[in-house]
N, C-alpha and C positions, 0 to 999 in steps of 0.2 A: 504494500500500500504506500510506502513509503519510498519507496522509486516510483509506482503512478504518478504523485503527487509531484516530486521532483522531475517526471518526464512532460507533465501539462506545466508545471512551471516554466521548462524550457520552450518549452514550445512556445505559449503566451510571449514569453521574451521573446520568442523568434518571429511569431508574426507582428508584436509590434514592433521590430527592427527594420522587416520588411514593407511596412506599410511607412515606416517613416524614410526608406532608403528608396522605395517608388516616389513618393511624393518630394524628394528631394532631385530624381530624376524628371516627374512633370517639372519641375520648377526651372533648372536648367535648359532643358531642351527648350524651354519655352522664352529662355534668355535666350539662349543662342538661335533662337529664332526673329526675336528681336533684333536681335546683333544684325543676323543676315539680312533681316528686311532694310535695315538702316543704310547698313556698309553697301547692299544692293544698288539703294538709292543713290548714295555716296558714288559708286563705282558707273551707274549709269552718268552722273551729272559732269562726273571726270572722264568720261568718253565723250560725251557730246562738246566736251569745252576740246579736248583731244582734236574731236573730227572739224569745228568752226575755225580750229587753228591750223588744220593742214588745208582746208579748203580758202584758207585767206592763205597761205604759203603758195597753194595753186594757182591763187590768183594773181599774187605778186612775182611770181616764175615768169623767167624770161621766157617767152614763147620761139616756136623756129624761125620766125623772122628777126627777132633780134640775134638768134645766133646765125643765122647768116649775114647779115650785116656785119657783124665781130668778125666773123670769116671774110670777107670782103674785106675789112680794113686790113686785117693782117696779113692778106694774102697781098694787097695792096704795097705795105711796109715793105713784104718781104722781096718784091719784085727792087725796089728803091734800094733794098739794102745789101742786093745783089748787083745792081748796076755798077753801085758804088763801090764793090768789092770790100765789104765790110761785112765778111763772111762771120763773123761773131753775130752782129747782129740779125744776119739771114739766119741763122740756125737757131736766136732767140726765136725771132718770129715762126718759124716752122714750126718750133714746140708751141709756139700759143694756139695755132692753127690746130695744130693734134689735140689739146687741152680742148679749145671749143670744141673740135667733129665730135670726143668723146662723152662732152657733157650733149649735145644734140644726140647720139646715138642714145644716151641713158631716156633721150624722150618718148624714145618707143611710136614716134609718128607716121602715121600712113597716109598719102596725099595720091587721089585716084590711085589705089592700087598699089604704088612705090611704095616700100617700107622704107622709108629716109636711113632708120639702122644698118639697115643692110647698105645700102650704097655708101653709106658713111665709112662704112669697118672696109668697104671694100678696096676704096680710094686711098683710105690711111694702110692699106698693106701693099698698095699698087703705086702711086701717082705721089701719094705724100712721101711713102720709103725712098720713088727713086730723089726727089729735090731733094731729100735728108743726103741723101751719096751723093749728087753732084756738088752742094755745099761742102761737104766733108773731103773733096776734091779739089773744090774750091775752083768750079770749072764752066765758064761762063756759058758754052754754047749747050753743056747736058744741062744746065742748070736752067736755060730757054726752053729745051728742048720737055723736058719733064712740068717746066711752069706752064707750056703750054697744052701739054698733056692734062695738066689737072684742069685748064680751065675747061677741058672739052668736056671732062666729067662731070664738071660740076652742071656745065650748059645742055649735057645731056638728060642728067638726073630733071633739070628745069623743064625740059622739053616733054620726057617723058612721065611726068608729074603733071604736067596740064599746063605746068608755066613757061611755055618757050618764049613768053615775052621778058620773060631775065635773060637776059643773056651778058654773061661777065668777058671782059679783054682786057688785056696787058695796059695797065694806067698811063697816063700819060703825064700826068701832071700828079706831085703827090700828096698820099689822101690826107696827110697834116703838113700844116706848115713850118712846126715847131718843133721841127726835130733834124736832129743832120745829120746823114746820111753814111758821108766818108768818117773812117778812122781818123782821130787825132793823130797830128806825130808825136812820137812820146821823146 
């Protein structure tokens, strides 16, 4: 009788251990429910401020006309900075050239059909490689002869894009005024 008694004691202790060890778990869950409704909110309002902010970064992104324009000036430069035989500075310019096609390539645009990426990467391993060599040669007529190579690419890509009313040629006059050309003598 005396273990019955000691067996319903335990037990009584056991089920009010368990009714207090449930009702500790509703209470929990029920925070952490809260928590996640909260945090949810929280986590949607800092995705929408996220997405208002890349859509304003979208917006203030240079589009492929200004990076052809950038392309044009420097290609421009680089025609000046080869006449002059001031092969340092032809070789800057080429790298800026290469810098902008790469950032136009990351735009991922397609104009009737042309994927501009692709012609981009195609030029910079074709028409940009050979000037990079005839610079590096420091060799006035490859260095014509590949300038003129790229302009046809480029007037190609325009043509076959829908816009053969761009059509780029060898500058004539150059595109800043405030910049000079020849090597100092040191």
């Amino acid at each position: 009788m005396k273990n019955l008694t000691y067996l319903w004691g335990v037990t009584i202790v056991c089920a009010v251990l368990l009714v207090v060890l449930l009702s500790k778990v509703f209470t929990l869950d029920s925070q952490v429910r809260s928590l996640g409704a909260s945090n949810g909110s929280a986590l949607q309002e800092s995705l929408k401020r996220v997405q208002a902010e890349l859509a304003l970064a979208k917006e203030l992104a240079p589009g492929l006309g200004e990076y052809m324009t950038t392309i044009q000036l420097h290609a421009g430069k680089l025609w000046f900075a080869a006449k002059a035989s001031n092969w340092e500075l032809a070789a800057y310019e080429v790298h800026e050239l290469e810098e902008t096609m790469e950032a136009v390539k990351k735009l991922n645009v397609e104009k009737n059909g042309v994927k501009i990426s692709n012609v981009m990467d195609a030029v910079l391993q074709t028409q940009i490689a050979q000037l990079e060599e005839s610079i590096k040669r420091k060799n006035q007529t490859d260095f014509q002869k590949s300038y003129d190579e790229t302009l046809s690419a480029c007037n190609g890509c325009h043509t076959e894009a829908g816009y053969k009313f761009i059509q780029i040629v060898r500058p004539t006059a150059p595109p800043v005024t405030n910049q000079k050309w020849e090597m100092s003598a040191k």
